[in-house]
C-alpha positions in Angstrom: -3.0 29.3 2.7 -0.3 27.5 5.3 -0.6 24.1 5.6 0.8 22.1 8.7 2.1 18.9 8.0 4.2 15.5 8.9 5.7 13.7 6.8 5.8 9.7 7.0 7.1 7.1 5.9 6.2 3.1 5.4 8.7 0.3 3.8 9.0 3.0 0.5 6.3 5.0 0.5 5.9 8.5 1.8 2.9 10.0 2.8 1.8 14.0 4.0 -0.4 13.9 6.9 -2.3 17.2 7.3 -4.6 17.0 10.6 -8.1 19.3 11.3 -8.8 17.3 14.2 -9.1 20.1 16.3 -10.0 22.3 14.0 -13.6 22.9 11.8 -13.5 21.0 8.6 -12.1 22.7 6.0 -12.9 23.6 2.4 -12.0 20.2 0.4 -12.5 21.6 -2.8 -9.2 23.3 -2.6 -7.5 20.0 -1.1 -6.9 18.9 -5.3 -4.5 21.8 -6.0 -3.1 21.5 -2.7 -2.1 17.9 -3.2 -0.4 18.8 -7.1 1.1 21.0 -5.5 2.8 20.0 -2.3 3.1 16.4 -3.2 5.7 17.8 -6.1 9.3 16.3 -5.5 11.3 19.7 -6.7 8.6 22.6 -5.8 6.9 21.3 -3.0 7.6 19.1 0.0 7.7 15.6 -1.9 5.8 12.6 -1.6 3.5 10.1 -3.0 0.4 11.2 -1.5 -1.4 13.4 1.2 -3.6 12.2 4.1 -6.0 14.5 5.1 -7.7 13.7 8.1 -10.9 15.3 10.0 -13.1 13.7 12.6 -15.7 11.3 12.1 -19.4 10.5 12.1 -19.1 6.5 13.2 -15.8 6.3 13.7 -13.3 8.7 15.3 -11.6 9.5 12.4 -12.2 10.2 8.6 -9.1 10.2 6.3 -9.6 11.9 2.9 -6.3 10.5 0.8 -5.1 12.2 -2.5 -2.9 11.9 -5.4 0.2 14.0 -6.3 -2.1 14.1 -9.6 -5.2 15.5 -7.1 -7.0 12.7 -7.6 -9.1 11.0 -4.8 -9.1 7.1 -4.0 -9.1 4.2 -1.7 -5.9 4.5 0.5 -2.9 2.3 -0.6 -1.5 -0.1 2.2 1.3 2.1 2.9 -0.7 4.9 3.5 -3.2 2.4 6.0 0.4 2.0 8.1 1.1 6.2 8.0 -2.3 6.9 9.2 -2.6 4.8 12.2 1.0 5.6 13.3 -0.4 9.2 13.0 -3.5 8.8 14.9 -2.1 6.6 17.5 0.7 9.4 18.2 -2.2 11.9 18.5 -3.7 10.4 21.1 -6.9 9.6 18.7 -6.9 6.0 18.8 -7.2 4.4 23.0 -7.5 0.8 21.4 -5.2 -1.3 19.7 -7.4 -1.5 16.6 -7.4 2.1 14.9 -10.6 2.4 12.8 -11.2 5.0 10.0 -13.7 6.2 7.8 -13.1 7.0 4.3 -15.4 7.4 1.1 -14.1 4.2 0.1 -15.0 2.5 3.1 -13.5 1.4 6.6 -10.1 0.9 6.6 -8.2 -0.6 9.8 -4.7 -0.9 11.7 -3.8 -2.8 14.7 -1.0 -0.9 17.0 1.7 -3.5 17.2 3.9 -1.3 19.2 5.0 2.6 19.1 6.6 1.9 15.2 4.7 -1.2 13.6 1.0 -1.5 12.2 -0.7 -4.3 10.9 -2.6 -3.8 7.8 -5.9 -4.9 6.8 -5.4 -5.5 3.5 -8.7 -7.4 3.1 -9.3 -11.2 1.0 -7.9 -12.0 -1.6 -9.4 -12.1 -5.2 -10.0 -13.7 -8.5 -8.6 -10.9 -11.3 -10.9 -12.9 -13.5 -14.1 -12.6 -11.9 -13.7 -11.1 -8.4 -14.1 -14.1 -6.6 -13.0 -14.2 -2.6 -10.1 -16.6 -2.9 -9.6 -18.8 0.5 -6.6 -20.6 1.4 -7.7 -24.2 0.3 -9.1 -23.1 -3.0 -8.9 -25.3 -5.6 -8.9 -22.7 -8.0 -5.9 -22.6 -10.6 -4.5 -18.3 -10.4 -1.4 -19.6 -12.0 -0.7 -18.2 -15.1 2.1 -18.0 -18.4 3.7 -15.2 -20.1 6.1 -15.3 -22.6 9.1 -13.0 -23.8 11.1 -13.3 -26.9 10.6 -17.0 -26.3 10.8 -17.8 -22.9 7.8 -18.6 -20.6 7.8 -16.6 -17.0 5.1 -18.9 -14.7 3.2 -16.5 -11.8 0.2 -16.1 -10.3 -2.3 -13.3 -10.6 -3.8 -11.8 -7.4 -6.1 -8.8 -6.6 -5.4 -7.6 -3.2 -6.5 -3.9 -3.1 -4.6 -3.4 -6.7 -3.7 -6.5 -9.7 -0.6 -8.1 -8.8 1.2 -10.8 -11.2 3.6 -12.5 -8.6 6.5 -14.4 -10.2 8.4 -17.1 -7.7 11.9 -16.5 -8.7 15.2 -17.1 -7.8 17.2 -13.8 -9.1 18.9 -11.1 -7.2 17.6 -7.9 -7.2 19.1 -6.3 -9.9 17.9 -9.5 -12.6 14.8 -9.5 -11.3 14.7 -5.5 -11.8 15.6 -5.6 -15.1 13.3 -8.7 -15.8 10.1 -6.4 -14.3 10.6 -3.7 -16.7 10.2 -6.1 -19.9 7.0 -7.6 -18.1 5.5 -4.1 -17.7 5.7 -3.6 -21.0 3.7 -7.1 -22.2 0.7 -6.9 -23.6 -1.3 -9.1 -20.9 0.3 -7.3 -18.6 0.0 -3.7 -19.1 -3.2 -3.6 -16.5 -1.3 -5.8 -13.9 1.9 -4.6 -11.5 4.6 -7.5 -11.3 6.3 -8.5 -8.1 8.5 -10.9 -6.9 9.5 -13.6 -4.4 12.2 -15.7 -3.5 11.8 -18.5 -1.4 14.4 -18.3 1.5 12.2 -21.4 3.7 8.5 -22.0 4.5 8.5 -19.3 7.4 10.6 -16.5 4.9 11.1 -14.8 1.9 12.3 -11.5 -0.2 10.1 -9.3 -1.8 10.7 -7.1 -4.9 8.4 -4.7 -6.7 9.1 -1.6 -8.5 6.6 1.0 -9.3 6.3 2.6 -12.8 7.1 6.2 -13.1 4.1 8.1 -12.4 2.7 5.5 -10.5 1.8 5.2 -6.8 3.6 2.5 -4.5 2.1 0.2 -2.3 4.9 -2.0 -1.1 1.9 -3.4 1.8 0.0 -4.5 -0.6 2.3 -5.8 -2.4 4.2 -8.1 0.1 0.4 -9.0 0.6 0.2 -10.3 -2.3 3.6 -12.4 -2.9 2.7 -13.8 0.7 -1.2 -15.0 -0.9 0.7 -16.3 -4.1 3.6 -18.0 -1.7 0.9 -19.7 0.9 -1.7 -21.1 -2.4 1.5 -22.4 -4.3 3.0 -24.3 -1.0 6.0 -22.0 -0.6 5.0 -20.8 2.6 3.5 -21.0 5.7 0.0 -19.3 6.7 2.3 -16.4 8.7 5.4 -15.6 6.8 8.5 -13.0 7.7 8.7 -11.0 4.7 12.4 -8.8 4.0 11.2 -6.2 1.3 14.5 -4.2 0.9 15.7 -3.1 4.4 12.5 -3.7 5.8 11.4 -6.3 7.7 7.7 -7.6 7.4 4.8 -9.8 8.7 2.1 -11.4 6.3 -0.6 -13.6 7.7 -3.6 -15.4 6.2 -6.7 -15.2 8.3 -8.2 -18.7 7.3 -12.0 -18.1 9.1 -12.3 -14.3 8.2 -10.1 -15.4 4.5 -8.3 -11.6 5.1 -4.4 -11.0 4.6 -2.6 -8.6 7.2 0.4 -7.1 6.8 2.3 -6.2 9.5 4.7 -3.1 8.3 7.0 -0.6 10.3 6.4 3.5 10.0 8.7 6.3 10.7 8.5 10.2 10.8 10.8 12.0 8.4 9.8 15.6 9.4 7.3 18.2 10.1 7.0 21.9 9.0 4.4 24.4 6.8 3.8 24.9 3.7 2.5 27.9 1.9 0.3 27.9 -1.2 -0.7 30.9 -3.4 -3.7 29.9 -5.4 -4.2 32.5 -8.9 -7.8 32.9 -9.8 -8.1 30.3 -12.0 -8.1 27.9 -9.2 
């Protein structure tokens, strides 16, 4: 079985996008093994997940999204960015709101220009409860955690994934290092740590790090420093975001309560791949 794909790529995260557009829908109970197998960094083309996109019933477009494990689920922010840059390229989106159906839901990107999407990362929650949080809440997200003594102050966030976001004023490499003891803490084992650092009310620096084995969403995750910056004071309600070289926009929708992030795309390459399957699978 040959598979066409392009490779993307969005502020970390690189995505396979594998189109039957044109083509009749094909057999999805294969897709599993396919995505163990091409996703694979050594044996296979590399990357931290494949898009699989056919046409739609409602909506133009429906985007299946799958694990390097082969495991299906909601698409990560990243991969929201990939996918519209895609379909926009392909001539399958005419408006500058690219809508697309996936068993999880709706997802949805606004063309920014030829190279940057904006991300609909959706509102806000309560990790406790699931509560909508809205940008005057009154409810207290801030939290403590301590480590051999010291207490680290952030704020806990759901936004697509569990995010504790710690306002911080370390370089990279500290704040690196400081991540890997909080991944290992007992209250937070469930709950990805990021960081910010306050640069003014209209900017700031991102850092998160992924576990091994784990899949990035660097959107989402800039999403959710610029949700922990704008309830805390340290930021406007639209905030330039610098995650690594990249260079982001998060805004707060106040009336609909959603968070967008607005997040640059690239290509990295195109080609075929060729998968054997044994009788077993």
């Amino acid at each position: 079985m040959d598979i066409s794909f392009y490779k993307l790529h969005s502020t970390g995260g690189d995505y396979l996008v594998t189109s039957f557009l044109h083509d009749q829908s094909p057999d999805f109970s294969v897709f599993p093994v396919v995505a163990t197998r091409i996703c694979k960094r050594r044996t296979g083309v590399g990357a931290n997940g494949l898009l699989l996109l056919t046409k739609g019933v409602e909506h133009a477009l429906h985007v299946s999204f799958f694990l390097p494990t082969g495991e299906q689920c909601p698409l990560p922010g990243d991969a929201v960015a990939c996918m519209g840059r895609f379909a926009f390229d392909s001539g399958f989106a005419d408006k500058s709101r690219i809508s697309c159906e996936s068993d999880f839901g709706v997802v949805t990107t606004d063309v920014i220009d030829s190279a940057n999407f904006r991300v609909d990362l959706g509102s806000p929650r309560d990790i406790s409860n699931g509560k909508e949080i809205s940008i005057t809440s009154d409810t207290n997200l801030n939290r403590t955690v301590s480590i051999e003594g010291k207490r680290f102050p952030y704020t806990a966030i759901r936004l697509l994934a569990d995010y504790a976001v710690f306002n911080t004023i370390r370089r990279p490499a500290a704040a690196k290092t400081l991540a890997a003891e909080l991944s290992g803490h007992e209250n937070l084992k469930q709950i990805q740590p990021v960081f910010m650092r306050s640069i003014s009310d209209e900017e700031f620096s991102a850092y998160a790090w992924t576990a091994a084995g784990k899949t990035p969403d660097h959107v989402s995750s800039v999403g959710a420093c610029a949700t922990a910056g704008m309830l805390n004071g340290f930021c406007e309600s639209e905030v330039t975001v610098r995650f690594r070289s990249y260079l982001l926009f998060a805004q707060w929708l106040e009336r609909e309560g959603r968070i967008l992030v607005t997040a640059p795309t690239e290509y990295i390459c195109s080609g075929s791949y060729y998968i054997e399957f044994n009788e077993t699978e």
